[in-house]
VEXDREN-2710 file (C-alpha; in Angstrom, 1 decimal):
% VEXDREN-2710
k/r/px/py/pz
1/UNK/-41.5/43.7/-83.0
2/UNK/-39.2/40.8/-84.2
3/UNK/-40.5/37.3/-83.8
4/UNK/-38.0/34.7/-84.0
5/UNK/-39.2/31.8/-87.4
6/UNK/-38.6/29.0/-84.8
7/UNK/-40.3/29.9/-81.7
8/UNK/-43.9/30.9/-81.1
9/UNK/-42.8/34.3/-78.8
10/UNK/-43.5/38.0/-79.7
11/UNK/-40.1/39.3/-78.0
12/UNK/-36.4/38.0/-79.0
13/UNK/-35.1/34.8/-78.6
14/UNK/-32.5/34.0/-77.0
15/UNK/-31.5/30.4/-78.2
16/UNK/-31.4/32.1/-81.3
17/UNK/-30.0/35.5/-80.2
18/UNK/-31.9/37.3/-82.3
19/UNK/-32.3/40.8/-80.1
20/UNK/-34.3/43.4/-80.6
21/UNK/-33.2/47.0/-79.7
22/UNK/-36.1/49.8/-80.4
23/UNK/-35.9/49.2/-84.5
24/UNK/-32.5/47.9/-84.5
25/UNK/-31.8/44.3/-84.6
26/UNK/-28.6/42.6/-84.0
27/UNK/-27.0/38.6/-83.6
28/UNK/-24.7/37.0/-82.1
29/UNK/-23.8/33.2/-82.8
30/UNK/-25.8/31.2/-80.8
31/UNK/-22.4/29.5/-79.3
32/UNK/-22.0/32.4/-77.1
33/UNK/-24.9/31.2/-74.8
34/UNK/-24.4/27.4/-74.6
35/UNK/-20.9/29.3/-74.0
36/UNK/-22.0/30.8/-70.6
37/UNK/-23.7/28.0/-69.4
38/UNK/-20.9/26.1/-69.9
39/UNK/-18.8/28.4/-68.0
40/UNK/-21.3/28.2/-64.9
41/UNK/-21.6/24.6/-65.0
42/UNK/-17.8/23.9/-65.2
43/UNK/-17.1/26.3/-61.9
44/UNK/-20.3/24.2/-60.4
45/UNK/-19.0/20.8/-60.8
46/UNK/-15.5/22.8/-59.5
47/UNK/-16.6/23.9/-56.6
48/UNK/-19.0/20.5/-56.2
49/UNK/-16.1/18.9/-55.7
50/UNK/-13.7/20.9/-54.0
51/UNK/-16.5/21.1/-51.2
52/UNK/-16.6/17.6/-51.2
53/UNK/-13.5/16.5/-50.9
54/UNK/-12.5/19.5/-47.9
55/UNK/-16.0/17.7/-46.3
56/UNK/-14.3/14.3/-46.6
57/UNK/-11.1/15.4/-45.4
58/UNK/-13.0/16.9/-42.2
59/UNK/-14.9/13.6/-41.7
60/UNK/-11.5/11.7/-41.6
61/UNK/-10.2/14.4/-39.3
62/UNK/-12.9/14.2/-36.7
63/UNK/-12.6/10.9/-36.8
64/UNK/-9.4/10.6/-35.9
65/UNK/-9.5/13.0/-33.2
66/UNK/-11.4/9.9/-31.6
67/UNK/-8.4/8.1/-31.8
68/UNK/-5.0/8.5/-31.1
69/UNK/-1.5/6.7/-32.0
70/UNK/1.1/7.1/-29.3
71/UNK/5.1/6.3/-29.8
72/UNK/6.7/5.3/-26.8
73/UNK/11.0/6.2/-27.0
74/UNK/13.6/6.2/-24.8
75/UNK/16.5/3.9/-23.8
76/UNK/16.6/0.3/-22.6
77/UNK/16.2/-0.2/-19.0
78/UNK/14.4/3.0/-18.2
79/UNK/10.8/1.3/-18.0
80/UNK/8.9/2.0/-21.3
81/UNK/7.3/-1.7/-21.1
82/UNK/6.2/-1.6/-17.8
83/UNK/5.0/2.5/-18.6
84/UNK/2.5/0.9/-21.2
85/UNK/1.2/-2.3/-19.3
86/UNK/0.7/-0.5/-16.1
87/UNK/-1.4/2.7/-17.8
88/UNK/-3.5/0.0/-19.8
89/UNK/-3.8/-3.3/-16.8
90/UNK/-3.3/-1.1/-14.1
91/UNK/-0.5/-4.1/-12.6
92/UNK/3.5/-3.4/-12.7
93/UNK/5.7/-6.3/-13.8
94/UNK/8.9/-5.1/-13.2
95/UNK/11.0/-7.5/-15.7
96/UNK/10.7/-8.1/-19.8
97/UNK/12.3/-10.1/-22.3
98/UNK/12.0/-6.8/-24.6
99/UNK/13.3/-7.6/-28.1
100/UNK/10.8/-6.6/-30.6
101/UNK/8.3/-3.8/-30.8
102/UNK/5.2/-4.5/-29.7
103/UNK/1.9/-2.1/-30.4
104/UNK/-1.2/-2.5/-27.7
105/UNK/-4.7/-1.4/-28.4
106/UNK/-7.1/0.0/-25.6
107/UNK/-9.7/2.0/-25.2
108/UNK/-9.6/5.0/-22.2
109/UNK/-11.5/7.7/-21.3
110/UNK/-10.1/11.1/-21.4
111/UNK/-11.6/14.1/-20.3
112/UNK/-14.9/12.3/-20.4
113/UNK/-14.7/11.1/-24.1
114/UNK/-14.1/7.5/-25.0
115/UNK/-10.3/7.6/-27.2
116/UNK/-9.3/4.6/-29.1
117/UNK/-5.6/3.9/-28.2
118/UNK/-2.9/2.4/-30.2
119/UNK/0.3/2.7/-28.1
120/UNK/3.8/1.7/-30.2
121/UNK/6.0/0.5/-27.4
122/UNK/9.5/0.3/-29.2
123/UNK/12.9/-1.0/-28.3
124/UNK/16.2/1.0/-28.1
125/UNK/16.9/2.7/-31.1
126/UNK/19.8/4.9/-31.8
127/UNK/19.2/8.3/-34.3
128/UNK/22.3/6.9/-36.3
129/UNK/23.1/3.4/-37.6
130/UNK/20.8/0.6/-39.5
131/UNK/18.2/1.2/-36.6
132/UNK/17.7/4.5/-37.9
133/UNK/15.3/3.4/-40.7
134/UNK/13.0/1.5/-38.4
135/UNK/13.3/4.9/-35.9
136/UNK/12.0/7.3/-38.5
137/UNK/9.0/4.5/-39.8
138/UNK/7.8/4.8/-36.2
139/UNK/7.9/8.2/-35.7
140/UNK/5.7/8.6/-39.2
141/UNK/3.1/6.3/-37.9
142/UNK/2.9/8.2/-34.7
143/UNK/0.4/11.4/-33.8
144/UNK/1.6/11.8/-30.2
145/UNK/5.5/10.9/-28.5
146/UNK/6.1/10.1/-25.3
147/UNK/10.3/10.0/-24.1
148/UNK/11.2/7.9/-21.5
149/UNK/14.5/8.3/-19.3
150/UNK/15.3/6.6/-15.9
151/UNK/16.8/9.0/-13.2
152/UNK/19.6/6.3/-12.6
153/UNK/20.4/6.6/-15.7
154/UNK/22.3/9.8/-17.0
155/UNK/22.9/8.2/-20.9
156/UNK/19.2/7.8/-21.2
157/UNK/18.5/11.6/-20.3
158/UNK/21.3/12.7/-22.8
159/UNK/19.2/10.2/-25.4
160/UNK/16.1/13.0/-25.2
161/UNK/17.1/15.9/-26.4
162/UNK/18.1/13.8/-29.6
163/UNK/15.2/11.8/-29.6
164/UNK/13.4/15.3/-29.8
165/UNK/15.1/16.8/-32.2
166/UNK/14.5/13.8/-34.8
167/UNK/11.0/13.9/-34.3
168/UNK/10.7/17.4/-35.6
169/UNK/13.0/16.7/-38.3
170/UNK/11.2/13.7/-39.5
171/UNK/7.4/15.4/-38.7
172/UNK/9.0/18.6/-40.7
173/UNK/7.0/20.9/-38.3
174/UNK/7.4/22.5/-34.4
175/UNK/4.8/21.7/-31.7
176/UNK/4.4/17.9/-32.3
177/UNK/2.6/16.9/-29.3
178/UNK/5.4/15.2/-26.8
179/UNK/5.6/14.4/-23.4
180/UNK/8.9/13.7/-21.5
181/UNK/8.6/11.7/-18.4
182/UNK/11.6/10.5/-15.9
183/UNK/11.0/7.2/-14.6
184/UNK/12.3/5.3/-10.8
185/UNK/12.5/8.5/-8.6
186/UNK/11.7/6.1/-6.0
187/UNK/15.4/4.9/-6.6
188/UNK/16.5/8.2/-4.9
189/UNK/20.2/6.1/-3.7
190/UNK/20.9/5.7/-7.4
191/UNK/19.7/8.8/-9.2
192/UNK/22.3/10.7/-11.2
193/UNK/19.6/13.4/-12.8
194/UNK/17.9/15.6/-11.0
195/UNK/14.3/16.7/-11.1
196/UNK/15.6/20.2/-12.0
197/UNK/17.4/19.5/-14.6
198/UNK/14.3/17.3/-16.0
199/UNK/12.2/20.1/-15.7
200/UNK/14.6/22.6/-17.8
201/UNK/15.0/20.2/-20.2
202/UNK/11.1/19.6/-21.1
203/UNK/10.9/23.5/-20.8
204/UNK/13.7/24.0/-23.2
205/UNK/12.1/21.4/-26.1
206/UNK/8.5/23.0/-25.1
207/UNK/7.3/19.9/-23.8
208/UNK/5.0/18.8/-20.6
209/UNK/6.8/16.8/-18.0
210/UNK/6.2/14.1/-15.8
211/UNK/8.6/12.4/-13.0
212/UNK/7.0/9.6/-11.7
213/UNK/7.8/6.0/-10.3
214/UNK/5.9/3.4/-12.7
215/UNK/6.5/0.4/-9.6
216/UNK/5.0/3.4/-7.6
217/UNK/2.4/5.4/-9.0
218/UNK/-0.3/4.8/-11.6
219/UNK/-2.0/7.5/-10.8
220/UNK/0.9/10.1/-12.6
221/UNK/1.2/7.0/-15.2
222/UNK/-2.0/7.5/-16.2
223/UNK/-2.0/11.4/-15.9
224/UNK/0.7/11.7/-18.4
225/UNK/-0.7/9.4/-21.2
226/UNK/-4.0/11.6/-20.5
227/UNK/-1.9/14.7/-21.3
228/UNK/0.1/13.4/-24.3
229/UNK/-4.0/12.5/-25.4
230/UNK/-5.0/16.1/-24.9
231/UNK/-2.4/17.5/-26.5
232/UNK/-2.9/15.2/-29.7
233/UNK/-6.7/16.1/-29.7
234/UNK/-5.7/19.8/-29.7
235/UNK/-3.2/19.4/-32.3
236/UNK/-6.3/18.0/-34.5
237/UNK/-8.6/20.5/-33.4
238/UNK/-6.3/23.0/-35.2
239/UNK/-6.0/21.3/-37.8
240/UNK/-9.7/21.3/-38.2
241/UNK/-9.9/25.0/-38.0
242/UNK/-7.7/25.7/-40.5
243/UNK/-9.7/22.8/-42.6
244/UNK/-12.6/25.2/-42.2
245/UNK/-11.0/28.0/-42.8
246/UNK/-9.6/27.1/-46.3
247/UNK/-13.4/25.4/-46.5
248/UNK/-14.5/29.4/-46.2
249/UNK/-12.3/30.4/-48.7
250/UNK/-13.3/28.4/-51.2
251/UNK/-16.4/29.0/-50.8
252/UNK/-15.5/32.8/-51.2
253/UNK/-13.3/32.3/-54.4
254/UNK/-16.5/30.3/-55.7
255/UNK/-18.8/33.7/-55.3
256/UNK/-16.2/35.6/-56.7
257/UNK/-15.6/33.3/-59.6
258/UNK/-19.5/33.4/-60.1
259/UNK/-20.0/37.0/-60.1
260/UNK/-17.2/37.5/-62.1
261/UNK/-18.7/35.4/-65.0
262/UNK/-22.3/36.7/-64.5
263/UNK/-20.3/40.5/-65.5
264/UNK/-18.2/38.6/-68.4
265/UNK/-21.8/37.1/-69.9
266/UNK/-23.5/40.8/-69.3
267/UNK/-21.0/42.5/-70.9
268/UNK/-20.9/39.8/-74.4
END
């Protein structure tokens, strides 16, 4: 047998690499080991935090689906204000001095879950022109849309389809969670859109569809916020799943990675 001169053992050492093979004796520099566990400690502290940052980014994203931030469009006159005060006060005021945009904060519960509101109620704003700025900033902050048109009002139903259309441009991506809803069919003397051509429309941008009277009916009110809400919890829920699913794979490449090493280290 070969006893290493620095350490007390009978059989090889391996801080020194001194190895002993029947008779024959062989080194390597001692580099190669601190080497290796360099190697494993690097793809540790990798895959440390990689797992930690995909666990933050989950936290944030569970978190949110607690919450939601709703964008109220459409043209003037076709009764976004009074959409938003009579969902959250339950009362209908039927005239504003509507000149700014004004964001209200409630708390509902949907489906039996408390959802922390934040619900952008803007004024008109055309996709072209300076307005077009402050258009797009709003549509960023938002999760969820809801488009507002007045049956009496054949300009504001034209105003949808574009509306629509910007938000998937701006949002870069298909299946934003949108609700269309058409406002005063208890105005039946004055309508000018009907509940047909409502209904093809929503089915043609893929989006649920409400027609409702806000002086009317707080009971659809509220059922189409409720909707817009499910769809933006959904629209997280996937998000989470494919937030696990990358998770998995990570997790996979990090075995991989390991095993991988472990036959580099056997085969030095």
């Amino acid at each position: 047998m070969t006893s290493c001169a620095q350490c007390v053992c009978a059989r090889a050492c391996s801080f020194c690499n001194v190895i002993t093979l029947g008779s024959q004796e062989s080194t390597k520099p001692a580099r190669l080991h601190w080497t290796t566990i360099a190697i494993k400690t690097s793809a540790i502290l990798l895959y440390s935090l990689n797992n930690f940052r995909e666990q933050m980014i989950m936290t944030e994203s569970i978190r949110k689906m607690m919450r939601a931030k709703l964008v109220v469009l459409g043209r003037d006159n076709c009764g976004k204000t009074a959409l938003c005060v009579r969902f959250i006060t339950k009362r209908f005021i039927g005239e504003y001095e509507h000149k700014r945009e004004v964001t209200y904060r409630c708390q509902k519960i949907v489906d039996k879950e408390l959802i922390e509101l934040e619900i952008l109620d803007t004024v008109n704003k055309e996709c072209v022109g300076p307005a077009s700025s402050s258009l797009e900033s709003s549509i960023k902050w938002g999760d969820g849309f809801l488009i507002m048109y007045s049956v009496t009002d054949r300009s504001s139903f034209e105003a949808v389809s574009r509306l629509k259309k910007l938000i998937d441009h701006i949002k870069q991506t298909l299946g934003i969670p949108t609700v269309i809803v058409a406002n005063k069919c208890d105005m039946e003397n004055g309508r000018e859109v009907r509940t047909d051509e409502g209904q093809a429309l929503a089915s043609d941008l893929r989006c649920s569809f409400f027609e409702l009277s806000v002086a009317e009916d707080t009971t659809a009110v509220e059922a189409s916020f409720c909707q817009l809400v499910r769809e933006v919890r959904q629209e997280f829920q996937r998000h989470l799943l494919a937030m696990d699913k990358r998770s998995r794979m990570l997790q996979m490449r990090h075995v991989l990675k390991s095993k991988l090493t472990r036959s580099k280290t056997m085969q030095w």
